[in-house]
C-alpha positions in Angstrom: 0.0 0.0 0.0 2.9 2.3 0.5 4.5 1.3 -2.3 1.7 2.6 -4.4 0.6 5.9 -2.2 4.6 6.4 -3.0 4.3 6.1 -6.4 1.0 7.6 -7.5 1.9 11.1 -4.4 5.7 10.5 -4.6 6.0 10.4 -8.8 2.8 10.0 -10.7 1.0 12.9 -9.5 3.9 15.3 -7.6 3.6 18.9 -7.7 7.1 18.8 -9.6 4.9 17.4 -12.6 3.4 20.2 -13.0 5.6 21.8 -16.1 5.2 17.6 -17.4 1.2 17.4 -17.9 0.2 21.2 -18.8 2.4 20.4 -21.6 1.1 17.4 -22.5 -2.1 18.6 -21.9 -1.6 21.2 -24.8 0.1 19.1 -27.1 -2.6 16.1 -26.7 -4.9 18.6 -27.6 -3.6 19.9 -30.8 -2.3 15.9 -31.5 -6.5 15.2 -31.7 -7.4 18.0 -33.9 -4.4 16.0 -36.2 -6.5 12.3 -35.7 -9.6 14.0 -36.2 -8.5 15.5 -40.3 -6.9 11.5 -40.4 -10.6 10.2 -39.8 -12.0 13.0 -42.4 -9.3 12.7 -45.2 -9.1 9.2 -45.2 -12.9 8.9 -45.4 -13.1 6.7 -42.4 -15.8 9.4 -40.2 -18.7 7.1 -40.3 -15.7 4.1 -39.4 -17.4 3.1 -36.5 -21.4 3.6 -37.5 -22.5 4.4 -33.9 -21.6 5.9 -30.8 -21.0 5.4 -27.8 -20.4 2.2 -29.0 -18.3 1.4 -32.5 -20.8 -0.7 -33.6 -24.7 -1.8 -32.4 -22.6 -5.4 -31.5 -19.4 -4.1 -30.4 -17.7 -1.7 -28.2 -14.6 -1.7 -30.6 -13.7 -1.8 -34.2 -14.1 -5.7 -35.8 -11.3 -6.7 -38.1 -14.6 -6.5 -41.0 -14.5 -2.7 -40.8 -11.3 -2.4 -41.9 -9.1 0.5 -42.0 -11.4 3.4 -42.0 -13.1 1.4 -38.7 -9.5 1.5 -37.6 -9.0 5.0 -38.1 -11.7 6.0 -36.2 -12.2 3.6 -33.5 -8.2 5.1 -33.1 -9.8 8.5 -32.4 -11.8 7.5 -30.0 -9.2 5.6 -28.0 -7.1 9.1 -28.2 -10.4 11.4 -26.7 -9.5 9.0 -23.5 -5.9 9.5 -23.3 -6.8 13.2 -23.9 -9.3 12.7 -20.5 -6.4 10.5 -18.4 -4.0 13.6 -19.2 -6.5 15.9 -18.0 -7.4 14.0 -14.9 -3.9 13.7 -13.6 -3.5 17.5 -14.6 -6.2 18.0 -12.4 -5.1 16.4 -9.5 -1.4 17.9 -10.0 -2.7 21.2 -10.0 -5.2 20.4 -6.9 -2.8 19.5 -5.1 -0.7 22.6 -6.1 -3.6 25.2 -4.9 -4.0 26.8 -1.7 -7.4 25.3 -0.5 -5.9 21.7 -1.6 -8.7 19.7 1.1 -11.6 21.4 0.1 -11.4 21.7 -3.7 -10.5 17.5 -3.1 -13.6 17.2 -1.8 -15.7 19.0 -4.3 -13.9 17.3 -6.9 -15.1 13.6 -5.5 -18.7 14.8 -5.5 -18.1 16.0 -9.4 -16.4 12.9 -10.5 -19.1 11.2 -8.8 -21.6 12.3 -11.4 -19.5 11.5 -13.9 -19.1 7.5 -12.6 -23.5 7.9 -12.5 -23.2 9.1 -16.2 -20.7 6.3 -17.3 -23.3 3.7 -15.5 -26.3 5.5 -17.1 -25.0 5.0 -20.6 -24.1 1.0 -19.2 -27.6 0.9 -18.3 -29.0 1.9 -21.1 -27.0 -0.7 -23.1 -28.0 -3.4 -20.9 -31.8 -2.5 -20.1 -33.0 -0.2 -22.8 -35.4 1.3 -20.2 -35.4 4.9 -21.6 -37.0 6.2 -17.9 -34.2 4.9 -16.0 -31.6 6.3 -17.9 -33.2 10.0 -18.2 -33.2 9.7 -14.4 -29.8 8.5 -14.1 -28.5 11.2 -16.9 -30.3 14.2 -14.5 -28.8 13.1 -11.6 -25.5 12.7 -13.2 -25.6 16.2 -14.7 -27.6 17.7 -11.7 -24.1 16.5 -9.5 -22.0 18.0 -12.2 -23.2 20.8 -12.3 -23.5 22.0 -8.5 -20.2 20.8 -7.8 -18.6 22.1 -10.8 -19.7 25.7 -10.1 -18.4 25.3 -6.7 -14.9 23.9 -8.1 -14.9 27.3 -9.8 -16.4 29.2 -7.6 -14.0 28.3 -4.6 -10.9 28.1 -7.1 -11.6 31.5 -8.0 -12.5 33.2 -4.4 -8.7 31.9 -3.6 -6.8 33.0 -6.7 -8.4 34.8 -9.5 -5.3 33.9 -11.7 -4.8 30.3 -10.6 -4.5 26.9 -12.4 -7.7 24.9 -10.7 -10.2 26.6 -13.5 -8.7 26.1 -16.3 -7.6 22.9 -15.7 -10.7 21.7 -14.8 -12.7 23.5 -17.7 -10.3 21.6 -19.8 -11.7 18.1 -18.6 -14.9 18.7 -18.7 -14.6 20.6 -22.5 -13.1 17.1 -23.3 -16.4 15.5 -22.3 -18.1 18.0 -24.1 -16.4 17.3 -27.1 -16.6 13.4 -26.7 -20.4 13.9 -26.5 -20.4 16.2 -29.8 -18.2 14.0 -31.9 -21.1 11.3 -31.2 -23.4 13.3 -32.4 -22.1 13.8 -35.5 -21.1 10.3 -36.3 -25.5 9.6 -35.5 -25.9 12.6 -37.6 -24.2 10.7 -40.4 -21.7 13.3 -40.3 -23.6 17.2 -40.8 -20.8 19.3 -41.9 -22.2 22.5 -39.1 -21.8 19.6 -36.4 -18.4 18.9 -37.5 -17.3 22.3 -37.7 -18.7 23.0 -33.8 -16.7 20.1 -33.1 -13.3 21.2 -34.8 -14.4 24.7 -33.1 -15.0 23.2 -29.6 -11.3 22.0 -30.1 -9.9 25.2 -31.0 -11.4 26.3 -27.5 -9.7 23.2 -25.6 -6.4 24.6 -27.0 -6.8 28.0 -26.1 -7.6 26.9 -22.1 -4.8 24.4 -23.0 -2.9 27.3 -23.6 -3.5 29.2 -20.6 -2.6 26.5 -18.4 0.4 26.2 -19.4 1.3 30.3 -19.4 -0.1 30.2 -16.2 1.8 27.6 -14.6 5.4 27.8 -15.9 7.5 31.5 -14.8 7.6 33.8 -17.1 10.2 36.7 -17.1 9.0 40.6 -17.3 9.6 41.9 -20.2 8.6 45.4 -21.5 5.7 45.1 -24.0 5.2 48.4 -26.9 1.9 50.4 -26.6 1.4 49.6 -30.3 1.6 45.4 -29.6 -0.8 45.6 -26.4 -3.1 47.4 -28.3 -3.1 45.2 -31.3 -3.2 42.5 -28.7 -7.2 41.7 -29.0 -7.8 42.4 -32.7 -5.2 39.9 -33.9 -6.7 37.7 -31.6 -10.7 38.6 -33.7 -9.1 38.2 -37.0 -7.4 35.1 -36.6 -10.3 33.8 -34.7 -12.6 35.0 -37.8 -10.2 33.3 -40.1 -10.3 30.2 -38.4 -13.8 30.1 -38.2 -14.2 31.0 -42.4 -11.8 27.7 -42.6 -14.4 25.7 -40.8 -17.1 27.2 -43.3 -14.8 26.1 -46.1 -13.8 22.8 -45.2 -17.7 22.0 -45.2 -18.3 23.4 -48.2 -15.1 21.4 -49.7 -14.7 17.8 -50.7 -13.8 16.1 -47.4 -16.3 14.8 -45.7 -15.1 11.9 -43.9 -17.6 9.9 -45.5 -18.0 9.9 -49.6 -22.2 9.5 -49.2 -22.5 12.9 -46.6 -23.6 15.9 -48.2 -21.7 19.2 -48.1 -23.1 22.5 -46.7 -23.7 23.6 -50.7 -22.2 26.9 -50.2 -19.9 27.8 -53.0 -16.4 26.8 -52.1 -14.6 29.3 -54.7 -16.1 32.0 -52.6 -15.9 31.4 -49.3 -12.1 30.4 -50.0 -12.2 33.9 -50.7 -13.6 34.9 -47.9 -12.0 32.7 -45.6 -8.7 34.4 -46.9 -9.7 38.4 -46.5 -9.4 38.2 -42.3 -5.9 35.6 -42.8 -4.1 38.8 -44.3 -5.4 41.4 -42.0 -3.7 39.3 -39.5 -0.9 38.7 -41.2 -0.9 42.4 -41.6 -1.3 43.2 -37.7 1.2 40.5 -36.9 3.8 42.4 -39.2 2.9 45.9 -37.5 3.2 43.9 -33.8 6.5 42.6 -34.7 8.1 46.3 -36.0 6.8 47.7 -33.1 7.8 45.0 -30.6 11.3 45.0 -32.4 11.8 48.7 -31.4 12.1 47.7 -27.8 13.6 44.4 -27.8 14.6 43.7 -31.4 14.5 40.5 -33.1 15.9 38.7 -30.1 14.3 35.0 -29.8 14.9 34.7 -26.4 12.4 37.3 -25.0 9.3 35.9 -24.5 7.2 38.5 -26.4 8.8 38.7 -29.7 9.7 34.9 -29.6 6.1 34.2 -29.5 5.4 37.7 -31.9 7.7 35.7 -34.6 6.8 32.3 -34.3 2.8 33.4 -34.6 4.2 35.6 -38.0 6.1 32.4 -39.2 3.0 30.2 -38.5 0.4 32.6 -40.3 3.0 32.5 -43.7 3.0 29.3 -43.8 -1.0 28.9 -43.1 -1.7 31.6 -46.0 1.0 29.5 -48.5 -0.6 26.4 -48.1 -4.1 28.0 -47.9 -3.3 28.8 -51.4 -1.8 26.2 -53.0 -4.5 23.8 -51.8 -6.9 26.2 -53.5 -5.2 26.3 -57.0 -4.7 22.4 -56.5 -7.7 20.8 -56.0 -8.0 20.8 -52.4 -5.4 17.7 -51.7 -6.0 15.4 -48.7 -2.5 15.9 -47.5 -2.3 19.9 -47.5 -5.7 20.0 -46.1 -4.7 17.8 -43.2 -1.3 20.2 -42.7 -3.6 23.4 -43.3 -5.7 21.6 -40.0 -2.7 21.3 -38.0 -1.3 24.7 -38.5 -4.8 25.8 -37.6 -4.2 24.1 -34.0 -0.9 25.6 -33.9 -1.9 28.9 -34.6 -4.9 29.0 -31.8 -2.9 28.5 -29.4 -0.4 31.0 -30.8 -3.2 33.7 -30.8 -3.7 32.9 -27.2 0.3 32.9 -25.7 0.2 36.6 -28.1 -3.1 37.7 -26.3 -1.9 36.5 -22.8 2.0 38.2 -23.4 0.2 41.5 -25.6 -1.8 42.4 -22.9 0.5 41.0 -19.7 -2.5 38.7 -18.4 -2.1 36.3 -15.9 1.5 37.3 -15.1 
């Protein structure tokens, strides 16, 4: 018994893992936005037919779905490293805060409801009684719920800046997410669905993001008027661009399933229109950069314009494959990049927004 309570307290969950998990937790997060365009550009989305199951029969993919049930049953397995990661962030950063005992305990009663939800959805399997599990799914959420705003609320009554809320928003986004992605696959894959779930993700790296300036030192550094106040609208046009990109992707030829209709909106266009807020960033980035530059120059090892150049370097490389997968056809393998840089660069636009406008210092 000691010999685990050493190793889970001792190792597994010590406060000196702290710099170990936000870390992961960011990098898991942008790793599952690169899965989920793997399930879509390989056409493997509706891999596993159902959900929460893979299929009506069985919990995991069969060797008769073949590789796209493989793909996809593979995504799933990674939403539940995504929630270990997040749970042992949790429980680092709990035991890192100042009211340690009584955010534990508040935690129990919220995990709680999420042990009645897991045995709700067993239930359901086993019994089918559609009464039972309503009941079972209020409770569940009813104990989520309370306890979850008092996580918050009592995290944030102790230190307005601290690690406890985002870490635990980031958990239970993950469950959020888990629960959309099902409901697209019994959607048969609506492309607005999809695109709230690729959205929901770009949130999940943002609070990823946060975490992780939160909890590692940062040094001061001086920050110019011109980049704090350009702070908030690069962070509105890359968000706008990002969220033109979802429009596009549904309007474009990957589906993740070749029988699910597109959103019909004209893809020509709304590449065009997905493009218009990319260069006013890329334009704001340039003008955050020159004026950055005029305090600290081009020097990589201060924080700001490390992250300042980075973010420009990122956005480049996002508007040149933007257009050559335009004037090519759309190719699987540039889309799936274009995806990946779009991880990259939300949680860029948050470290710029965090260091721009010296929050959470």
């Amino acid at each position: 018994m000691n010999a685990v309570k050493s190793l889970w307290f001792g190792k597994i969950v010590a406060p000196a893992r702290l710099r170990l998990f936000v870390w992961l937790s960011l990098v898991t997060q942008v790793l599952i936005v690169v899965t989920g365009g793997a399930v879509r550009l390989t056409g493997s989305g509706l891999g596993c037919p159902t959900w929460p199951k893979c299929t009506e029969d069985s919990l995991v993919s069969t060797a008769e779905m073949g590789f796209h049930g493989l793909i996809e049953f593979g995504n799933r397995v990674l939403t539940i490293v995504l929630l270990i990661v997040a749970l042992l962030t949790f429980i680092v950063v709990v035991r890192n805060a100042t009211p340690t005992r009584k955010i534990g305990k508040l935690s129990i009663g919220f995990f709680s409801g999420a042990i009645l939800l897991v045995v709700g959805l067993v239930a359901n399997e086993i019994l089918s009684l559609l009464a039972l599990t309503v009941g079972i799914f209020a409770a569940a959420f009813i104990l989520m719920l309370g306890f979850g705003v008092l996580i918050v609320k009592t995290a944030r009554t102790e230190s307005r800046h601290g690690l406890v809320v985002p870490a635990f928003i980031l958990g239970v986004g993950i469950i959020l997410q888990a629960v959309v992605g099902g409901i697209t696959v019994l959607t048969g894959l609506n492309s607005w669905i999809v695109g709230v779930h690729f959205v929901i993700s770009m949130g999940l790296i943002a609070v990823a993001s946060l975490l992780v300036w939160r909890a590692l030192p940062k040094p001061e550094s001086q920050i110019s008027a011109i980049t704090a106040q350009l702070a908030w609208p690069i962070s509105v046009f890359g968000t706008l661009s990002i969220l033109f990109g979802v429009v596009v992707t549904g309007a474009g030829p990957h589906a993740g399933d070749a029988e699910t209709p597109r959103n019909g909106l004209n893809l020509e266009i709304w590449q065009h229109f997905h493009s218009y807020p990319g260069y006013i960033l890329l334009a704001l980035i340039v003008i955050s950069v020159i004026s950055q530059s005029r305090i600290s120059g081009f020097r990589l090892r201060l924080l700001p314009m490390r992250i300042l150049l980075i973010l420009l370097a990122v956005t480049v490389l996002q508007a040149v494959v933007g257009i050559v997968q335009a004037r090519t056809g759309v190719p699987a393998l540039l889309v799936g990049f274009h995806m990946l840089g779009a991880a990259v660069l939300a949680s860029l636009l948050a470290f710029q927004q965090f260091s721009g406008r010296k929050i959470s210092r």
